[in-house]
BALOBA-1460 file (C-alpha; in Angstrom, 3 decimals):
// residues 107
<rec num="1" residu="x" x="59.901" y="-12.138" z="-9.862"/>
<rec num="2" residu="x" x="57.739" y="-11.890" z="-6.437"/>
<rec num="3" residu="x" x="59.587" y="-8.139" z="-6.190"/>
<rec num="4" residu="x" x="57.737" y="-7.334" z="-9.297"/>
<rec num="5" residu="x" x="54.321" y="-9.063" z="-8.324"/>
<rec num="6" residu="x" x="54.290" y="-7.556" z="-5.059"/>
<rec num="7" residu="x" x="54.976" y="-4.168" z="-6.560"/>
<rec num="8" residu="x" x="52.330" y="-4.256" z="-8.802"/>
<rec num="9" residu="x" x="49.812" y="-5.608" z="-6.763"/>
<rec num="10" residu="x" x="50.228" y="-2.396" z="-4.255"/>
<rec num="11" residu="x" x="49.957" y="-0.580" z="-7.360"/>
<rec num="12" residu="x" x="46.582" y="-1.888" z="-8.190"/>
<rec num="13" residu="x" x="45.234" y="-1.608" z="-4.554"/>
<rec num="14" residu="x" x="44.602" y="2.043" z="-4.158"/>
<rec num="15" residu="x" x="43.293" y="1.934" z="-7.946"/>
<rec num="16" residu="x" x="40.290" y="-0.314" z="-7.143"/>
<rec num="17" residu="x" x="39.628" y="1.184" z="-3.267"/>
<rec num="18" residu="x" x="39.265" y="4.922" z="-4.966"/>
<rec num="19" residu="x" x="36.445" y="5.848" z="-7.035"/>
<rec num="20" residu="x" x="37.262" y="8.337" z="-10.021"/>
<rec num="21" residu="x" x="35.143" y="10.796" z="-10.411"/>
<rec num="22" residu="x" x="33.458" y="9.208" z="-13.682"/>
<rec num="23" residu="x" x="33.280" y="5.924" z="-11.824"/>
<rec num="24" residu="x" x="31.340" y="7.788" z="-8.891"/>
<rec num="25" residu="x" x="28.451" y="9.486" z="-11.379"/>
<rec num="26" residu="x" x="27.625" y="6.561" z="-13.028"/>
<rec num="27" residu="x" x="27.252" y="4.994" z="-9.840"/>
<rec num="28" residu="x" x="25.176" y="7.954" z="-8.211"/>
<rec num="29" residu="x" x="22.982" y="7.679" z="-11.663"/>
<rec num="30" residu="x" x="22.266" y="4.129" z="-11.371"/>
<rec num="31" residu="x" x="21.358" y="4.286" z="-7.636"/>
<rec num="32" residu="x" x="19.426" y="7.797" z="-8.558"/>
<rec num="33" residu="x" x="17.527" y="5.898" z="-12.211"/>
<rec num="34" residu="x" x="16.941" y="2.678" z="-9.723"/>
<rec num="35" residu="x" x="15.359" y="5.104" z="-6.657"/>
<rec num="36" residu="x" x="13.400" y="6.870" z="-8.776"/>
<rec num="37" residu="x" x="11.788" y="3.638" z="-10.982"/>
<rec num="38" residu="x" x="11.091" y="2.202" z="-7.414"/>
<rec num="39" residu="x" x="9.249" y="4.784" z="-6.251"/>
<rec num="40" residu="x" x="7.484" y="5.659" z="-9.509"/>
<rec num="41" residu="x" x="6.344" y="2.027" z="-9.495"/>
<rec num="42" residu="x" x="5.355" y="2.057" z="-5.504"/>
<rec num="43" residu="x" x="3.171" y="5.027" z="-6.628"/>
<rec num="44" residu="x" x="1.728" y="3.449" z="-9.297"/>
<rec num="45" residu="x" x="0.494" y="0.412" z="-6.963"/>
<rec num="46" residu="x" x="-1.022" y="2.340" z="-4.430"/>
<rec num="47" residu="x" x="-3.116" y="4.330" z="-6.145"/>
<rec num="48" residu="x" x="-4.651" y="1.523" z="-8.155"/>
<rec num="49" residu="x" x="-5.204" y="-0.465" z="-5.134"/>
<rec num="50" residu="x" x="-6.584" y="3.027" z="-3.511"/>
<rec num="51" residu="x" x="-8.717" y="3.289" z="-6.635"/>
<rec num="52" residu="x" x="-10.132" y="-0.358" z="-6.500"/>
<rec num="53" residu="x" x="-10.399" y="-0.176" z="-2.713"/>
<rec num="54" residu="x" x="-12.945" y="3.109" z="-3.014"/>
<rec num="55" residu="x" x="-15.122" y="1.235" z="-5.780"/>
<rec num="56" residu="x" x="-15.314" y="-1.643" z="-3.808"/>
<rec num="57" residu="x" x="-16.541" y="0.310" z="-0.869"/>
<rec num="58" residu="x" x="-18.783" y="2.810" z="-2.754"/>
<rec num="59" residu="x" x="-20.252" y="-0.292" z="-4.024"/>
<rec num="60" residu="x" x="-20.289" y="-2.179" z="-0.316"/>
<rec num="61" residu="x" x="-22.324" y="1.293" z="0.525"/>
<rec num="62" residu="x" x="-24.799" y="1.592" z="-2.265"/>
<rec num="63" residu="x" x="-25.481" y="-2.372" z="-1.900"/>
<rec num="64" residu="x" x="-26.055" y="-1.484" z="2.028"/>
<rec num="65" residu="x" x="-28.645" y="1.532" z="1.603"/>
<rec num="66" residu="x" x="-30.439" y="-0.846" z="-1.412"/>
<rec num="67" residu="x" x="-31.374" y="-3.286" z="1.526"/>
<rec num="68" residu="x" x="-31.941" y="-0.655" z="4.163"/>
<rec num="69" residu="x" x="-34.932" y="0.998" z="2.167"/>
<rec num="70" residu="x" x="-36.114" y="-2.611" z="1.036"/>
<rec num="71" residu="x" x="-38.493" y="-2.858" z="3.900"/>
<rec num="72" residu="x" x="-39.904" y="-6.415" z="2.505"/>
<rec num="73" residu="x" x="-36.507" y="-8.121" z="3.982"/>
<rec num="74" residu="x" x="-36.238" y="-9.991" z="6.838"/>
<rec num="75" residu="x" x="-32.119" y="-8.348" z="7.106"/>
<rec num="76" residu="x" x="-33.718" y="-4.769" z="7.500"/>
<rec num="77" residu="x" x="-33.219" y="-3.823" z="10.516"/>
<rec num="78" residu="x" x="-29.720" y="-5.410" z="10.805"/>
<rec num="79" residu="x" x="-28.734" y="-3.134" z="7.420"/>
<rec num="80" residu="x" x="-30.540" y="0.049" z="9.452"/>
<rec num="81" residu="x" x="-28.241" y="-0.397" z="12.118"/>
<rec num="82" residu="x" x="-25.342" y="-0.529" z="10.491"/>
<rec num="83" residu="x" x="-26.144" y="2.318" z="8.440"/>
<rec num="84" residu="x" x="-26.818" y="4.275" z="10.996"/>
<rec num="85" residu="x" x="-24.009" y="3.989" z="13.236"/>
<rec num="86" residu="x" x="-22.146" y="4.516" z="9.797"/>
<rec num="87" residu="x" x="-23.986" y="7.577" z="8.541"/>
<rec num="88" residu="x" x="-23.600" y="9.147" z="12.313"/>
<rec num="89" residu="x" x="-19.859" y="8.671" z="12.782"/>
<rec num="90" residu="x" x="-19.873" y="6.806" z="15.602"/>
<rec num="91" residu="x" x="-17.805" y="4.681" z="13.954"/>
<rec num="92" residu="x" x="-15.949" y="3.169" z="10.388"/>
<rec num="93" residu="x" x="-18.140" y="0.546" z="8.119"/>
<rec num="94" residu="x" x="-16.584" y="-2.168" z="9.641"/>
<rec num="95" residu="x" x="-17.019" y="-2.116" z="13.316"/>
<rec num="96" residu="x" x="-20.965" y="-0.689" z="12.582"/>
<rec num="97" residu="x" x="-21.016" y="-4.245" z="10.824"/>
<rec num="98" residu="x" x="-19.356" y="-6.336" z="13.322"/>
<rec num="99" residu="x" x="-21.185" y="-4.234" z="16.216"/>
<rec num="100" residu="x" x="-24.651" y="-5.077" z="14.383"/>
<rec num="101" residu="x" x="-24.186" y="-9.009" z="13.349"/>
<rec num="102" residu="x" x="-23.212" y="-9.208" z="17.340"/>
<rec num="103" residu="x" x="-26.221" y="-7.578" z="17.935"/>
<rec num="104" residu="x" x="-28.283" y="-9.161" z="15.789"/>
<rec num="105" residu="x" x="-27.259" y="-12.813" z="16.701"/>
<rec num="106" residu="x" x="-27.335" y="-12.171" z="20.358"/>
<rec num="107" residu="x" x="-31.614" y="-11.901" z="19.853"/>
């Protein structure tokens, strides 16, 4: 009886190692359906958060030229200088803000 177990367990072997060809495309359509569903959702994310990311800044950037004409406050001049060094290109939003708060706490 261990004859006929051992036979058909080599008979089974090269069954489960080898792929037949229907086998193989479902496989390659799952991986291909799973791919594309992972990118289509990556895609998906970025450009909301790209979208959200561009209000919030258009809205950083109106807020910031609102209290650079407002020549009543007493945060003028910082809001000038950041603008400025903004508007020029000298450099991004952020550093113009950190560069001016330094600036403007130093005096």
């Amino acid at each position: 009886m261990s004859i006929i177990n051992e036979l058909l367990i080599l008979d089974i072997g090269p069954k489960i190692l080898i792929l037949r060809s229907e086998r193989l495309i479902n496989h390659l359509l799952v991986v291909f359906v799973f791919s594309f569903a992972f990118v289509g959702v990556a895609e998906v994310m970025y450009w909301l958060y790209k979208k959200e990311y561009l209000r919030a800044k258009a809205k950083y950037l109106r807020d910031l030229i609102d209290q650079k004409n407002d020549l009543s406050s007493l945060n003028e001049p910082f809001y000038t200088c950041v603008y400025e060094k903004w508007n020029s290109g000298e450099m991004p939003l952020k550093e113009a803000n950190t560069m001016c708060s330094l600036k403007f706490e130093q005096n």
